[in-house]
Structure formats: C-alpha cells, structure tokens
Kinemage of the C-alpha trace (Angstrom):
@kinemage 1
@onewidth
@group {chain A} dominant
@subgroup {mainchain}
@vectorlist {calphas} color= white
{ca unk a 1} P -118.823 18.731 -8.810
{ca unk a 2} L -115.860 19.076 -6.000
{ca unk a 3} L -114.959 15.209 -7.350
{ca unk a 4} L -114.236 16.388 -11.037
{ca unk a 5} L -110.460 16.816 -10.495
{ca unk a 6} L -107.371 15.027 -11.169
{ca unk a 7} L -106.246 14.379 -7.711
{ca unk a 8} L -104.993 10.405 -7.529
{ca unk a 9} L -103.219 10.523 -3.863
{ca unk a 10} L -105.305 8.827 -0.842
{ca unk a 11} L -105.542 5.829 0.971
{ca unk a 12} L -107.218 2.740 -0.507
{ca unk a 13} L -109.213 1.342 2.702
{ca unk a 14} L -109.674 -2.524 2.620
{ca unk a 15} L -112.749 -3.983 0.817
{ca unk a 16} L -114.080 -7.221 -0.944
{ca unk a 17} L -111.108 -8.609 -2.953
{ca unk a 18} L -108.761 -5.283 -2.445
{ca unk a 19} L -106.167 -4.879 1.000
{ca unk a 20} L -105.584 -1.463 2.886
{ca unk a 21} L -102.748 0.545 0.205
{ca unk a 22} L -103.012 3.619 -1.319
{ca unk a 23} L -104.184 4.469 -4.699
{ca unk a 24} L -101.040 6.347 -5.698
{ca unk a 25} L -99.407 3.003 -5.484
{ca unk a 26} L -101.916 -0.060 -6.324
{ca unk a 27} L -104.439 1.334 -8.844
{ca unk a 28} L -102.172 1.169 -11.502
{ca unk a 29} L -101.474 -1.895 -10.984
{ca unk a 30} L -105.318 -3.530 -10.352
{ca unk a 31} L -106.100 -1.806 -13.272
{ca unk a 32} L -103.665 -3.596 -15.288
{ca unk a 33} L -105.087 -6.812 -13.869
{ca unk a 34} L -108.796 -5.642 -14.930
{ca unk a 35} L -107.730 -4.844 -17.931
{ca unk a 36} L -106.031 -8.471 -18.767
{ca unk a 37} L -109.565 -10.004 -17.139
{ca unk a 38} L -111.410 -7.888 -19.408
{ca unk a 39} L -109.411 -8.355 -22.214
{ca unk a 40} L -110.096 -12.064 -21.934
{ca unk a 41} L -113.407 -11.344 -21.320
{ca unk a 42} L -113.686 -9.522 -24.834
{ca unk a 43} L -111.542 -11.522 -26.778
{ca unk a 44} L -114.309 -14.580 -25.714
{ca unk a 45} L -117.078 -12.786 -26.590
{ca unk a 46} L -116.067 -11.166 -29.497
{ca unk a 47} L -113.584 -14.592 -31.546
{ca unk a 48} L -116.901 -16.184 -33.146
{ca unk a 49} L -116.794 -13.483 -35.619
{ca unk a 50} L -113.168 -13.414 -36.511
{ca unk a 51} L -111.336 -10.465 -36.732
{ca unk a 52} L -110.187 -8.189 -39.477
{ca unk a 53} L -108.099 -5.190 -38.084
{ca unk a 54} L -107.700 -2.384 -39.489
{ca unk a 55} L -105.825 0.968 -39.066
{ca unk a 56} L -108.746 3.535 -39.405
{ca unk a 57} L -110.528 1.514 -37.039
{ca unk a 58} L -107.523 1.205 -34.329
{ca unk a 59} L -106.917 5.268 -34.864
{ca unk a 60} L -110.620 5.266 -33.367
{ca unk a 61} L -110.149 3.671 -30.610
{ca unk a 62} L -108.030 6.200 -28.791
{ca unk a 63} L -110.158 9.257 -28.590
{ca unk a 64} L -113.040 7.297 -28.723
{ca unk a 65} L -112.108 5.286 -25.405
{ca unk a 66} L -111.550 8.757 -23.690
{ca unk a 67} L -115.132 9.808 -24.528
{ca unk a 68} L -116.973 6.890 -23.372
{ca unk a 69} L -115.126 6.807 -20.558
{ca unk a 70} L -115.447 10.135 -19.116
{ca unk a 71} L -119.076 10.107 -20.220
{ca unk a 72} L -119.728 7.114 -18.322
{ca unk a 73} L -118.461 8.317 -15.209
{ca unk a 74} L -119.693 11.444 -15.641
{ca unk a 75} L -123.206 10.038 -15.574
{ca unk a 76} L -122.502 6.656 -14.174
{ca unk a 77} L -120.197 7.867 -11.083
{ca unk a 78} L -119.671 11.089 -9.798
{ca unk a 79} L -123.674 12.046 -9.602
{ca unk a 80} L -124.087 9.267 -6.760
{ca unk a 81} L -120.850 9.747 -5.465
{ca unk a 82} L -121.545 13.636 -4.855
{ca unk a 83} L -125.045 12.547 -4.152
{ca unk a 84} L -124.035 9.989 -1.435
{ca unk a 85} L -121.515 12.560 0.398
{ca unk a 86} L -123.563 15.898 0.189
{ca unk a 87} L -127.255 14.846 0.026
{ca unk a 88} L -127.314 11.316 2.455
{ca unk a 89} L -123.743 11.362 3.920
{ca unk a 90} L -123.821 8.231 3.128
{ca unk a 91} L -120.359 6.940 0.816
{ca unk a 92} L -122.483 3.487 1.012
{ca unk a 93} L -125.257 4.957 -1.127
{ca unk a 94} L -122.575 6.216 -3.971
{ca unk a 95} L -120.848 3.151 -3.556
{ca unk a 96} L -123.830 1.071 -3.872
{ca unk a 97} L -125.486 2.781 -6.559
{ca unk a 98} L -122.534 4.114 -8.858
{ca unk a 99} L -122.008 -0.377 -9.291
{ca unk a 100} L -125.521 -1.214 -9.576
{ca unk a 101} L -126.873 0.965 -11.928
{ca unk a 102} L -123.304 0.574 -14.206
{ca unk a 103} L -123.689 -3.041 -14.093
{ca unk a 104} L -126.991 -3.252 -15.320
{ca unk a 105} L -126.791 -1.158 -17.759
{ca unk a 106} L -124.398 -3.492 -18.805
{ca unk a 107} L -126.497 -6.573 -19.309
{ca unk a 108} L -127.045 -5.417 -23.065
{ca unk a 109} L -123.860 -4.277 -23.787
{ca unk a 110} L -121.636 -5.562 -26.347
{ca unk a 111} L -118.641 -6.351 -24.474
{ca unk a 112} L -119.129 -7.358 -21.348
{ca unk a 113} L -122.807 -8.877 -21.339
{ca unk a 114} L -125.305 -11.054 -20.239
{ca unk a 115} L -125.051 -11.779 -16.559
{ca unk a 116} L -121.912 -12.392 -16.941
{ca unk a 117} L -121.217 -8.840 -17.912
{ca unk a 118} L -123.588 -7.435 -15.277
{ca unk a 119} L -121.359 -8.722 -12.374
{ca unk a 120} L -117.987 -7.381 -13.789
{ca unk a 121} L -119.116 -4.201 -14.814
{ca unk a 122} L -121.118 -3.684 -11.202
{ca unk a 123} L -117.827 -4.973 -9.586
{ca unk a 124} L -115.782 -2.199 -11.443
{ca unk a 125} L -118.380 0.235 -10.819
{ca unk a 126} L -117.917 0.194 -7.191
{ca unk a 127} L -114.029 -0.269 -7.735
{ca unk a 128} L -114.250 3.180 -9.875
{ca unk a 129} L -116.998 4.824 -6.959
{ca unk a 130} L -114.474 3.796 -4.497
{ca unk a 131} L -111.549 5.176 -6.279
{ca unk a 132} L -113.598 8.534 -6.361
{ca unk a 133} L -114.576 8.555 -2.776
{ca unk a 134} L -111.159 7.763 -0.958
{ca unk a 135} L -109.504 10.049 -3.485
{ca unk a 136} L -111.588 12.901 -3.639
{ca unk a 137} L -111.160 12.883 -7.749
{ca unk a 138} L -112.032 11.565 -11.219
{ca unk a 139} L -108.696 10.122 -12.107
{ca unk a 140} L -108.423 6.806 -11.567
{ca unk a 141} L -112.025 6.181 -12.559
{ca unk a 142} L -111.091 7.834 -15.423
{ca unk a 143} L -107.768 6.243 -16.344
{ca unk a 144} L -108.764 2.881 -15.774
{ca unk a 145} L -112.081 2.939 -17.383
{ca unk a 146} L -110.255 4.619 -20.430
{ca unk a 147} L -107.854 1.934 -20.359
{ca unk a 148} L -110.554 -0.898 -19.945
{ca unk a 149} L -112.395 0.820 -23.382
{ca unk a 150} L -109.653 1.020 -25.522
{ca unk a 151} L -108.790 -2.722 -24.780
{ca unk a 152} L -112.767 -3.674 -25.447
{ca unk a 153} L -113.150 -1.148 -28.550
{ca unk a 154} L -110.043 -2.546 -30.298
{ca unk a 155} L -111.729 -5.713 -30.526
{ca unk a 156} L -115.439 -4.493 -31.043
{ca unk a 157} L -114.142 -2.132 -33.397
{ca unk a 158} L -111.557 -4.948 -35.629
{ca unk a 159} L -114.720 -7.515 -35.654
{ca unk a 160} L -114.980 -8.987 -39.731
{ca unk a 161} L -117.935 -7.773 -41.431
C-alpha cells in the first residue's frame, strides 16, 4: 500500500485527450472540467423526476462523497495499480484494469449509466489510475473522485419522492 499517501507532485506524461504537464498544476483544473461534464451528465439523467432539495439531504452529501470515494479507489484503484507495478511491472495492466473494471461496474449505476455511463466512468478510471501511477499517491484520485460524488449525490440525493 506504498500508493496510499497524499503526495500530488509529478509529471503528468501525455495520453489520449491529456498533454505532457504536471499534476501539481493541471489536475485541478481537468477535474473541474470533469466535474462540469459530469454534472451535466447528472443533471440529464436525473431532471425527469424533478427535484426537491433539501438541507438534511445536502448535509449528506459531504461526508458521504468522501466515503464513496475513498472506498472506490480503495477497491477500484490502488489494488491494480500496486498490482500492475509490484506483481507484472506492468503500469499498463493497472492502467487498463483500474478503468475497465470501474466502468463496468458502472453500467448499473445511478448516475452515470447505461453505456453511456460505462465509457465515462472507464475514462475517469484510467484518468484516476494514471493520477496514482505518475504520482506515486491517492490524492488526486481521491480529490477529484470526491469532488465528482458530491456533484452526482447532490442531485441523486435532492430527487422528489
């Protein structure tokens, strides 16, 4: 478990749909743009219902954001990550199969789904193994998948009944 640490310095090597930075600098700011796509994305499939928000349910959100999220990449991340470095050498193999099996899982979800939901939540999986890998640590996976949930919970959460 050498990845379960808060370092968020290293350099973000070039990849489908990202350029050569470093994550210091640029994660913050894809993750804002993921969040704003996902948003979108929740808002869509979420409207039909209408909403009816509420202030117990938004206090939820918050903590409850922090324990999906580091729950997911606890079992949806760093396994194949440490897996693909220590057991294959192979930072394909994390890469590969920290998106894969996220996105998935995904397909019955409630927000995103479908295959729809499949190929944004395998595309952020391998965003969040990646993050891992060139970092050496759980915080950006963490930070931006925390920030993703409490954007999709405040709308799952504030659907009318």
């Amino acid at each position: 478990m050498g990845y379960l640490n808060f370092n968020r310095k290293g350099k973000m090597k070039p990849s489908f749909l990202l350029g050569e930075g470093k994550w210091e600098h640029d994660a913050l700011g894809i993750g804002i743009i993921m969040v704003a796509i996902m948003g979108v994305v929740a808002f869509l499939q979420t409207y039909a219902v209408g909403f009816d928000f509420s202030l117990v349910a938004l206090l939820m959100v918050i903590p409850l954001a922090a324990t999906n999220a580091f729950i997911e990449e606890v079992i949806f991340r760093l396994p194949y990550v440490t897996m693909g470095d220590n057991e294959t050498n192979s930072s394909v193999y994390g890469l590969i199969m920290g998106s894969a099996i996220f996105g998935i899982i995904h397909y019955w979800g409630v927000a995103p789904n479908g295959i729809f939901g499949v190929l944004i939540s395998a595309y952020l999986g391998y965003f969040l193994a990646k993050s891992i890998q060139e970092t050496k640590g759980f915080y950006w996976a963490f930070m931006i998948h925390f920030m993703l949930d409490v954007v999709i919970l405040i709308f799952i959460f504030n659907v009318a009944t």
